[in-house]
N, C-alpha and C positions, 0 to 999 in steps of 0.2 A: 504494500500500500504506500503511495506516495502522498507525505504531510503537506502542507503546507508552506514548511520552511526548507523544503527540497530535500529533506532525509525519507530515507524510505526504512520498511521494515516488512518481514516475512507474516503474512498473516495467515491459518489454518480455515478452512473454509468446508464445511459440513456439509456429504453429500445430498442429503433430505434442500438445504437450500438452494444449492446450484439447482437443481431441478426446478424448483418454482421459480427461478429467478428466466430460467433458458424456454419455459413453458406455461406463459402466465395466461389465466383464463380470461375470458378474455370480458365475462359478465360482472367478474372483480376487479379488474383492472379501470374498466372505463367504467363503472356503477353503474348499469342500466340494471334494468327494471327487469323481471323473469318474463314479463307479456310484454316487451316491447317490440315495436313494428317499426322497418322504414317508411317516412315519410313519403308520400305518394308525389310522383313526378306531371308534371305539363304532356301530354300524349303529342300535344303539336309541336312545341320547344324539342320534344327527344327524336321526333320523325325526322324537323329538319337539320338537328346535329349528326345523323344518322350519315348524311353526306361525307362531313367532317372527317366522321370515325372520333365522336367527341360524345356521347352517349354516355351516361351513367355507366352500362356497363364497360365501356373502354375505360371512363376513370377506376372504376376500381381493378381494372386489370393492370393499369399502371402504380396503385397504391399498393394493393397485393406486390407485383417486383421492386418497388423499390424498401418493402420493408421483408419481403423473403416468407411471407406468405401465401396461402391460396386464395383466392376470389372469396370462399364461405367464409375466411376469418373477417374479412372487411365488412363493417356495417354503417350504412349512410346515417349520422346522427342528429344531421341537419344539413338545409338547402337552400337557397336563393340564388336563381338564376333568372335569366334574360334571354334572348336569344343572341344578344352581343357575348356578354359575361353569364360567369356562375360561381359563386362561394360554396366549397361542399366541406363540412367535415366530419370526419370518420373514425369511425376507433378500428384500428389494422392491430391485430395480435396482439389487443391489451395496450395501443400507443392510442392516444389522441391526437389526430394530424388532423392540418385545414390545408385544402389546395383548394387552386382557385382556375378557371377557363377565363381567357380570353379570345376571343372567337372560337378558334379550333384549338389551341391551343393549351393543354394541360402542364401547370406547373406549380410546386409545390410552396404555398403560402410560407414568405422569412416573416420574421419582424427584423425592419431597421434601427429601430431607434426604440 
């Protein structure tokens, strides 16, 4: 483990926790609810991103690879989109991530400042 004043030290590390650290569920991680549903999408808004290849389900096949899951672990937590833009964010294997579309374009919400 690396301190804070740049010394480090050997730490022992119990196999019961790596496990839940490498494999976290993904109900406790992000706290939903045991009956929770994804929010329901625009039929028109998804037809014409469809062109794009900009579709709900192409974003979470991009969230799913960039966090080394499958599509079932990613769930849409929330939505606002436009046919310009769209804000989505998801909980991907227990992480709370926001990406964001502009036009066709998917990419993954920083904060600057």
């Amino acid at each position: 483990m690396l301190k804070a004043d740049f010394t480090w030290e050997y730490i022992d590390v119990d196999s019961t926790s790596t496990t839940s650290i490498t494999n976290p569920s993904k109900s406790t991680s992000c706290n939903l609810a045991k009956d929770f549903e994804e929010p329901k999408l625009d039929n028109k808004i998804q037809a014409q991103l469809k062109r794009g290849r900009a579709t709900i389900s192409h974003v979470k096949k991009k969230v799913a690879k960039d966090y080394n899951c499958s599509v079932d672990d990613v769930l849409l937590l929330s939505v606002s989109e436009t046919k310009k833009n769209g804000n989505y964010n998801f909980c991907a294997n227990g992480t709370k991530v926001a990406y964001k579309r502009i036009g066709n374009s998917i990419v993954k919400k920083v904060k600057l400042f």
